[in-house]
KESE-336368 format. One record per residue (C-alpha): residue number from 0; residue in one letter; x, y, z. Coordinates in steps of 0.02 Angstrom, whole numbers, plus 50000, padded with zeros to 5 digits. Example, Ala and Ser with C-alpha at 12.3 -4.5 7.8 and 13.67 -1.06 7.14 Angstrom:
KESE-336368
ATOM   pos   code    east   north      up
ATOM     0      A   50615   49775   50390
ATOM     1      S   50684   49947   50357
***
This chain:
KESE-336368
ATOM   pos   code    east   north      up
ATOM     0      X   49793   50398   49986
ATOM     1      X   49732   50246   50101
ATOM     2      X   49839   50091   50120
ATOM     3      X   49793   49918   50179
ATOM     4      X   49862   49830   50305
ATOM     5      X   49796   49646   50342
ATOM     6      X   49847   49504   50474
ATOM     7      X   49792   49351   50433
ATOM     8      X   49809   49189   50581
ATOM     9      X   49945   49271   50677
ATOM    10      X   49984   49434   50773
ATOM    11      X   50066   49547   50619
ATOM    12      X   50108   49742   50645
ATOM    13      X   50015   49837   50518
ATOM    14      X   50133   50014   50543
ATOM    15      X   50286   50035   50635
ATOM    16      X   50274   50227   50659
ATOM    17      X   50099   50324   50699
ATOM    18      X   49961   50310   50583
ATOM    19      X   49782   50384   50575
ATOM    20      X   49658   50202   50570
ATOM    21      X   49492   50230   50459
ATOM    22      X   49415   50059   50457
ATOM    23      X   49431   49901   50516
ATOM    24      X   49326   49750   50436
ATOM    25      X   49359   49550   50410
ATOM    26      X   49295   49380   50437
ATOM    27      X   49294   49221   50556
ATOM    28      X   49434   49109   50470
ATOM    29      X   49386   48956   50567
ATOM    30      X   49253   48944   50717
ATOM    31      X   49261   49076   50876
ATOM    32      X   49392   49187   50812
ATOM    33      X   49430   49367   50884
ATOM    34      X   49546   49486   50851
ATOM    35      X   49607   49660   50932
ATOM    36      X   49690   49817   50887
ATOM    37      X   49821   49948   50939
ATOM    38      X   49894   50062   50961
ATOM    39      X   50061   50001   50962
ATOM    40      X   50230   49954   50851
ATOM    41      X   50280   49784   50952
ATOM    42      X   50244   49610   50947
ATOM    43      X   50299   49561   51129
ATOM    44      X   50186   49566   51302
ATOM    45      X   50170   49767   51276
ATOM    46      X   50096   49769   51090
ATOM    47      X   49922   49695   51172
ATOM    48      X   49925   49855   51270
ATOM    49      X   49799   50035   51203
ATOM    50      X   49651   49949   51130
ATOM    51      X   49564   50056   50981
ATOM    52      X   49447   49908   50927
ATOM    53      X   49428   49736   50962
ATOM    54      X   49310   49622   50889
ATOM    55      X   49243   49420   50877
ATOM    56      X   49112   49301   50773
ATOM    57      X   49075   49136   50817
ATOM    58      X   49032   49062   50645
ATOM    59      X   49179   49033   50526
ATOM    60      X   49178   49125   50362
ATOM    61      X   49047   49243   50428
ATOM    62      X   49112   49433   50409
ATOM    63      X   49146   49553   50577
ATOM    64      X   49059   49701   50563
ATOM    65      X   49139   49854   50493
ATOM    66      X   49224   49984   50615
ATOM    67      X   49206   50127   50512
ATOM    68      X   49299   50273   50629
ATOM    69      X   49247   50414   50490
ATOM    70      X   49340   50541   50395
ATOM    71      X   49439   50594   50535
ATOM    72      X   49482   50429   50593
ATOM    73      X   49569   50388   50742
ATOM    74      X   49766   50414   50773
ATOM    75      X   49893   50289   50840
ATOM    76      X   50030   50390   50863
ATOM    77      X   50149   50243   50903
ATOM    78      X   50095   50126   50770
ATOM    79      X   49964   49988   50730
ATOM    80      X   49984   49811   50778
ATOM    81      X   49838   49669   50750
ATOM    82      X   49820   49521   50871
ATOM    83      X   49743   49385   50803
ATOM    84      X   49745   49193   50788
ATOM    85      X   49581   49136   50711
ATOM    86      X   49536   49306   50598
ATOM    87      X   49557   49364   50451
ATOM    88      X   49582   49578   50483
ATOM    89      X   49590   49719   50352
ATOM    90      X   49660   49894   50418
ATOM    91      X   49622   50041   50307
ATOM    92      X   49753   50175   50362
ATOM    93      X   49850   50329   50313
***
């Protein structure tokens, strides 16, 4: 069964221990927002370290588009952690 992890406005860790990631989607909460995310379980300088998807949109409110990674999704052994400040980010994981 598929959980759902979402940061919101802040940098938030999604999953502490490795996880398989199956889509990533969310929207522009205010104007130039971006937002990245890894493979990682920490909040300090190393958590902005392994990229698996990172993404932006200039228009507020207006939706990112969906990173679908399919049925076999894509594994983050050490965990997943979402840096954002400006995004609103929705992590469909198992």
């Amino acid at each position: 069964k598929l959980k759902v992890g979402a940061a919101q406005g802040a940098p938030t860790i999604i999953s502490a221990n490795g996880a398989t990631v199956y889509r990533i989607s969310g929207y522009a909460s205010s104007g130039n927002a971006v937002y990245s995310v890894h493979n990682n379980n920490s909040l300090n300088g190393n958590g902005r370290t392994n990229v698996i998807a990172e993404g932006g949109e200039a228009s507020q409110y207006d939706s990112f588009p969906t990173i679908d990674f399919g049925s076999e999704g894509i594994e983050c052994d050490t965990g997943i952690v979402v840096w954002t400040s400006t995004a609103a980010v929705s992590v469909q994981y198992r």
